[in-house]
GUVEXDO-384140 format. One record per residue (C-alpha): x, z, y. Coordinates in steps of 0.1 Angstrom, whole numbers. Layout:
# GUVEXDO-384140
[rec [X,Z,Y]]
...
//
This chain:
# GUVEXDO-384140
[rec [-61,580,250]]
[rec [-64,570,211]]
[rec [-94,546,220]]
[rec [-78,530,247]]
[rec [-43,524,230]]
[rec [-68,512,197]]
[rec [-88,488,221]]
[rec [-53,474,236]]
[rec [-41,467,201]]
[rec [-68,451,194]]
[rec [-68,428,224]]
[rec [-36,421,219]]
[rec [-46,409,180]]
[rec [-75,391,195]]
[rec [-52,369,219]]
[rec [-28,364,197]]
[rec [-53,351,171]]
[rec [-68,330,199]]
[rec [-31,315,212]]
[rec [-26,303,171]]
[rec [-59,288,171]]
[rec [-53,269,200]]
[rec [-17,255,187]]
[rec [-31,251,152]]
[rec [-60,225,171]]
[rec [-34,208,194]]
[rec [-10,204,166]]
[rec [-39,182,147]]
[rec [-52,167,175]]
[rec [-18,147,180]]
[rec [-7,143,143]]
[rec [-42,125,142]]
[rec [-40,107,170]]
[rec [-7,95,161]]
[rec [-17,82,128]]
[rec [-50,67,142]]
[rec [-25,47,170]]
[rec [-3,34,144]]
[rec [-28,24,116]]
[rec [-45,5,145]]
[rec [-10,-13,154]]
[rec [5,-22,122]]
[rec [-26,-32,108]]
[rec [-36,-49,139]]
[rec [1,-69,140]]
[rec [1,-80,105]]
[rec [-39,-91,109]]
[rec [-35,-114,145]]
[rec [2,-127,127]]
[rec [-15,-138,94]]
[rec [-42,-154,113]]
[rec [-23,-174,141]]
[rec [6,-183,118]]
[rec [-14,-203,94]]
[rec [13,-211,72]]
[rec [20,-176,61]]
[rec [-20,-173,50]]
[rec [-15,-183,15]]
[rec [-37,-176,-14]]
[rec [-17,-148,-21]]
[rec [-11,-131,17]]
[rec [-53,-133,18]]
[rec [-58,-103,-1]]
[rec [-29,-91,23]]
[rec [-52,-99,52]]
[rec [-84,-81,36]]
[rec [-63,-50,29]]
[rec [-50,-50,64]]
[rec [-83,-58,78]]
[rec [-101,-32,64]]
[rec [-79,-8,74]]
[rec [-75,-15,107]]
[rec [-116,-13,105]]
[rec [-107,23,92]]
[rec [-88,27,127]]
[rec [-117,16,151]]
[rec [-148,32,130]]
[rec [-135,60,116]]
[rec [-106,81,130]]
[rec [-118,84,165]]
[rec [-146,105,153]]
[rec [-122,123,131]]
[rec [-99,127,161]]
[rec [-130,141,181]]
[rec [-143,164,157]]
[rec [-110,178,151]]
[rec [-108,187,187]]
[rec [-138,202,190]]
[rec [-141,217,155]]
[rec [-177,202,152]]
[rec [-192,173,146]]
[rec [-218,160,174]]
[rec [-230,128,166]]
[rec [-258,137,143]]
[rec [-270,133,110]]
[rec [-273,96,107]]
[rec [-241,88,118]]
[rec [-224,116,101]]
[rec [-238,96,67]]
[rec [-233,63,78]]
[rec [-196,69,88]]
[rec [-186,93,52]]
[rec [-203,61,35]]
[rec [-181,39,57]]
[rec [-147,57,54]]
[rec [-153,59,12]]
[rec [-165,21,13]]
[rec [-132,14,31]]
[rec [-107,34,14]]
[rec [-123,27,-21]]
[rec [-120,-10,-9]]
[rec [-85,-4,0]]
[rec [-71,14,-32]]
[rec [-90,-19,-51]]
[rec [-77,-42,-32]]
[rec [-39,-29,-41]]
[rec [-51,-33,-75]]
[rec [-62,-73,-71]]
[rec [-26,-80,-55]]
[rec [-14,-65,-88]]
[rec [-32,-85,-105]]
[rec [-23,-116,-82]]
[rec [18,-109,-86]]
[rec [7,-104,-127]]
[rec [-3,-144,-131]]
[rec [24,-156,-106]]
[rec [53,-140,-125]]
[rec [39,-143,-160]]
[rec [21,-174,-159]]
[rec [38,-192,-134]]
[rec [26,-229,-147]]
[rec [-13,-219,-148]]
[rec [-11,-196,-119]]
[rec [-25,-221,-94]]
[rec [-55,-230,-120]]
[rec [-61,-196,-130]]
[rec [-60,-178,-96]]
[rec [-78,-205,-72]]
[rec [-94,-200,-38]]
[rec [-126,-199,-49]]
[rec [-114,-170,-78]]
[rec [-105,-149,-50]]
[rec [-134,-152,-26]]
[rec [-152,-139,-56]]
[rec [-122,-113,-63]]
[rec [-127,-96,-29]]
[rec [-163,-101,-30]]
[rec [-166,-80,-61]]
[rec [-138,-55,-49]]
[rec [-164,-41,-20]]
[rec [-194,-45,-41]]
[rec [-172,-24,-67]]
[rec [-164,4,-39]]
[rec [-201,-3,-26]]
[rec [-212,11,-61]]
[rec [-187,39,-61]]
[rec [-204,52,-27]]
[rec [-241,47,-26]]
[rec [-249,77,-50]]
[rec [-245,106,-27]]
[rec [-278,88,-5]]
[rec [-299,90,-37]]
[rec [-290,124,-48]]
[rec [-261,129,-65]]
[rec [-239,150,-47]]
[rec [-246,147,-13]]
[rec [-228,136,26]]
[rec [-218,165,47]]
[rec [-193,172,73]]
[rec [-161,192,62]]
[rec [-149,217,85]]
[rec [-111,214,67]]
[rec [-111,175,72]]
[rec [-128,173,101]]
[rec [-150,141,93]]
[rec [-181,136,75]]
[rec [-177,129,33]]
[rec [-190,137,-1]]
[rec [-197,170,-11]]
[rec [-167,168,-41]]
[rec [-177,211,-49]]
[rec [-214,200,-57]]
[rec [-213,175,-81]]
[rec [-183,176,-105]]
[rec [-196,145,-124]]
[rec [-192,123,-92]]
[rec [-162,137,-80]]
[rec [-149,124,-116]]
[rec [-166,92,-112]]
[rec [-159,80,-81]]
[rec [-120,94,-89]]
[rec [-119,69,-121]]
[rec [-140,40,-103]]
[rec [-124,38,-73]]
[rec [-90,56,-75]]
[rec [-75,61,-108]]
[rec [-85,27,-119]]
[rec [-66,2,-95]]
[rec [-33,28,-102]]
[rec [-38,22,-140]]
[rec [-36,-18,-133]]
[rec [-10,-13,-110]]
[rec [13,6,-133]]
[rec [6,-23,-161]]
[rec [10,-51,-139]]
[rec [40,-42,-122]]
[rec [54,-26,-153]]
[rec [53,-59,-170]]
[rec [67,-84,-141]]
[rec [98,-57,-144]]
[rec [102,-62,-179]]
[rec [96,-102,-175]]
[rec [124,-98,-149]]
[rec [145,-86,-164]]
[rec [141,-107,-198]]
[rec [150,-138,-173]]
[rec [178,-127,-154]]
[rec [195,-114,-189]]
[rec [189,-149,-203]]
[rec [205,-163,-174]]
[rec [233,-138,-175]]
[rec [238,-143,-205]]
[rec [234,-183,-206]]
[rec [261,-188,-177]]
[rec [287,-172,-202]]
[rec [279,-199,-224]]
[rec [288,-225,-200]]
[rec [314,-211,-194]]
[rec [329,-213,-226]]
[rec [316,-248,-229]]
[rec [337,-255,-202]]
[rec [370,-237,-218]]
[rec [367,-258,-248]]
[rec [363,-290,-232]]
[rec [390,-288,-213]]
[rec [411,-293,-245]]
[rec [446,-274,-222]]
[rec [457,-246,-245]]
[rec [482,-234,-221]]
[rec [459,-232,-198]]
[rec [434,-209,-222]]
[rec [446,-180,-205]]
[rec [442,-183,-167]]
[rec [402,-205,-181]]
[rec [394,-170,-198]]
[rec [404,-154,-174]]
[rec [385,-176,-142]]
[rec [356,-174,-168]]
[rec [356,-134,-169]]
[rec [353,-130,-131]]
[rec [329,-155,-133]]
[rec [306,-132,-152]]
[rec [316,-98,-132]]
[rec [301,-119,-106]]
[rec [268,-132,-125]]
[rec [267,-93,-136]]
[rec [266,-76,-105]]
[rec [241,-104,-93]]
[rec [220,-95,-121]]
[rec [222,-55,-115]]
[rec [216,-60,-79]]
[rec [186,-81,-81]]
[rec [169,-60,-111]]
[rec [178,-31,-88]]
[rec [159,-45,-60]]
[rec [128,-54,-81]]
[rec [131,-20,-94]]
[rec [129,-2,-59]]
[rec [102,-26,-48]]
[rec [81,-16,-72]]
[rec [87,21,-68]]
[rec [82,17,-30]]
[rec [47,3,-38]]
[rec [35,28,-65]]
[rec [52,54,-51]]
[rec [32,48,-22]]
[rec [0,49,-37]]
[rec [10,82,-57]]
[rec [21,106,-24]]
[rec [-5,92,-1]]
[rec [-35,98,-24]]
[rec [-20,120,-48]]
[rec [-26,152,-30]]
[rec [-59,141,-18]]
[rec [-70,135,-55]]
[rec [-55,173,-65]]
[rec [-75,185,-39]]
[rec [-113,169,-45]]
[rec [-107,180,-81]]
[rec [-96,215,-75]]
[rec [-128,220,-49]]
[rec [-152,202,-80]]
[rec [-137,223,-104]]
[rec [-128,257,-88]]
[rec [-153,257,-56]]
[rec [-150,251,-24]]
[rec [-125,279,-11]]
[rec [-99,271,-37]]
[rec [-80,252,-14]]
[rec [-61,262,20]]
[rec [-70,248,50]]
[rec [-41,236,59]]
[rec [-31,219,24]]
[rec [-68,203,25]]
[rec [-62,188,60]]
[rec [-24,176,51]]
[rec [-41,161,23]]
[rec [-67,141,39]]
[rec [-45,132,70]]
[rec [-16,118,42]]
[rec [-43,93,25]]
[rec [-53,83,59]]
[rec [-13,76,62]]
[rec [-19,51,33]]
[rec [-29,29,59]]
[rec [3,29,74]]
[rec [25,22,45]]
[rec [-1,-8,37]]
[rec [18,-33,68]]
[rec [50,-21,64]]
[rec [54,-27,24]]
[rec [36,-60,24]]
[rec [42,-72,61]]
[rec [70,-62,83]]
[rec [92,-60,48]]
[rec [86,-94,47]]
[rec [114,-112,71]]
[rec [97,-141,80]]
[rec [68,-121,90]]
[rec [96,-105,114]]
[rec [107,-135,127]]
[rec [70,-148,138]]
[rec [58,-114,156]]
[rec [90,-113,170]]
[rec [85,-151,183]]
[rec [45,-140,192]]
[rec [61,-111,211]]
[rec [91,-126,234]]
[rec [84,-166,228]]
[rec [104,-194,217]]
[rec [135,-183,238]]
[rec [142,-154,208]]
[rec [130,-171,180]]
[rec [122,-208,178]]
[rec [113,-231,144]]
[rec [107,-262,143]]
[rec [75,-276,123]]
[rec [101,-294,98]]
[rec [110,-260,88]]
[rec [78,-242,88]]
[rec [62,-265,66]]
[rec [94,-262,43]]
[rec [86,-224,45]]
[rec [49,-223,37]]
[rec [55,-249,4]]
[rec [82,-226,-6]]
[rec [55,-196,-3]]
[rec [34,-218,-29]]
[rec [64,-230,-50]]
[rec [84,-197,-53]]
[rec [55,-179,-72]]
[rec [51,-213,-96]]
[rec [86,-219,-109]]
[rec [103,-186,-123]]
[rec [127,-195,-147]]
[rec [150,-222,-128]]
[rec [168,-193,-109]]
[rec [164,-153,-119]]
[rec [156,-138,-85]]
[rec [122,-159,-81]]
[rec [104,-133,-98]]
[rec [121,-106,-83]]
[rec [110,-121,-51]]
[rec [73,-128,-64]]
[rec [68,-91,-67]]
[rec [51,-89,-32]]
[rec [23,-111,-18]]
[rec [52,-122,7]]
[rec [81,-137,-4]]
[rec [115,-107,7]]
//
């Protein structure tokens, strides 16, 4: 009667076990399908709108078109086997492909986190250097930019293929990848070539077109209460001294809450893009350097699939922050989508629009929220 209760019990643990397993797979399954379907569509969108809408393909919005492009390449070569394999919790397309796609999803998302960095870079000399910025960053210069960006993320992942650390397929993130528990020395090298180094020049570019903004729209602050009392004394009416000082004090409530809204709204830009960067490839950083470290059981399953699944989510963010933020971005797909009888612009216009793309990154200092509105490849 004890063995049969015993064997019961255990059934009863074995189909329960079974029944978790089985929600545990389907619950992946979508969350990865969903991420695949909309890194394929967003990317996809702001690829097909840059291209056909010529006028929005500045120098600028090119490196907006690699990074989108690469990732929507991510999409297509690289999740459906990652949706597959997490499905069937194996991998079955071999050894060679198993190598070539871990080599192709690092190329890609090393290019990717570089490619942040070159924008950085880009939004650096527009702000700063506004009058050199067409000499200094030309479309030759950034040919050659994104050129050395995938050679750069090309060196980053060739050395597992001649022996150091090695390509195998991970069980917890259900694709093919480096070994990061083998070879601690490459786990920290390809972390600082390819990861920690674009977030470095991020934080110093954008960290110093805040600062320059906010230099400029205090100077402008500050130089419309000048005029202002320019204007008082000129107009020589001492009885009317009151009611000028007083037009002249709204005058700069105004200019003040201009100038806290606009530094506001450079500040949250730039926190939306680092911040970003920082809780899609954070946790997949903590992760790779706890399993180098501490082996590779020192992480849960589930926080080493949530980790890879949020830095495939970086792919997401990528067209939303520097895309569909944009609102003349908007205003095209939204004319590719439903035609001229929702959105209709003439070529007058559009040509206005594509020199103000070129001039708005040139002249900073005649009005204070140009630099604010430099920030991203595409104009806000």
């Amino acid at each position: 009667m004890s063995s049969n209760s015993s064997l019961s019990n255990g059934n009863g643990l074995r189909n329960l076990t079974t029944q978790e397993d089985d929600a545990v797979r389907v619950t992946e399954a979508i969350a990865i399908i969903v991420i695949a379907v909309f890194i394929c569509l967003g990317n996809l969108i702001i690829v097909v709108t840059l291209y056909r809408k010529s006028y929005l393909l500045t120098l600028s919005n090119k490196f907006v078109f690699s990074l989108t492009l690469s990732n929507f390449l991510l999409s297509v070569l690289v999740l459906p086997f990652v949706v597959t394999s997490s499905i069937r919790r194996e991998w079955i397309f071999g050894v060679v492909w198993c190598n070539f796609s871990a080599l192709l999803y690092m190329l890609i998302s090393s290019a990717s986190m570089l490619t942040l960095g070159l924008i950085a870079i880009d939004r650096y000399y527009a702000v700063l250097y506004p009058m050199v910025y067409p000499m200094k960053i030309t479309g030759n210069r950034a040919v050659v930019a994104l050129v050395y960006v995938w050679l750069h993320s090309l060196i980053g992942c060739l050395p597992p293929l001649f022996g150091w650390s090695s390509l195998e397929f991970d069980q917890f993130k259900w694709m093919c990848v480096a070994a990061w528990h083998k070879e601690a020395g490459y786990t920290a090298f390809w972390q600082v070539w390819c990861a920690l180094l674009p977030f470095v020049v991020m934080m110093i570019c954008y960290g110093f077109i805040f600062r320059v903004a906010r230099i400029k729209a205090r100077k402008i602050h500050c130089g419309s209460v000048v005029i202002v009392e320019e204007d008082s004394q000129r107009n020589g009416r001492k009885n009317s001294s009151t009611s000028t000082s007083s037009s002249g004090s709204r005058r700069n409530a105004f200019q003040g809450v201009v100038y806290s809204a606009n530094q506001c709204k450079a500040f949250i830009t730039i926190l939306v893009v680092i911040g970003a960067f920082v809780i899609t490839w954070g946790p997949y950083m903590v992760v790779i350097t706890s399993e180098a470290l501490w082996g590779k059981n020192s992480i849960s399953p589930a926080l080493e699939t949530l980790a890879t699944w949020l830095s495939f989510s970086s792919a997401i963010c990528h067209p939303l922050i520097y895309g569909l933020w944009n609102k003349t971005v908007r205003k095209e797909l939204l004319g590719m989508c439903f035609g001229d009888r929702y959105y209709r612009e003439s070529f007058v216009q559009r040509h206005r629009t594509s020199r103000l793309f070129s001039i708005s990154n040139r002249i900073t200092g005649k009005m204070f929220f140009m630099p604010l509105r430099a920030i991203l490849p595409i104009c806000v």
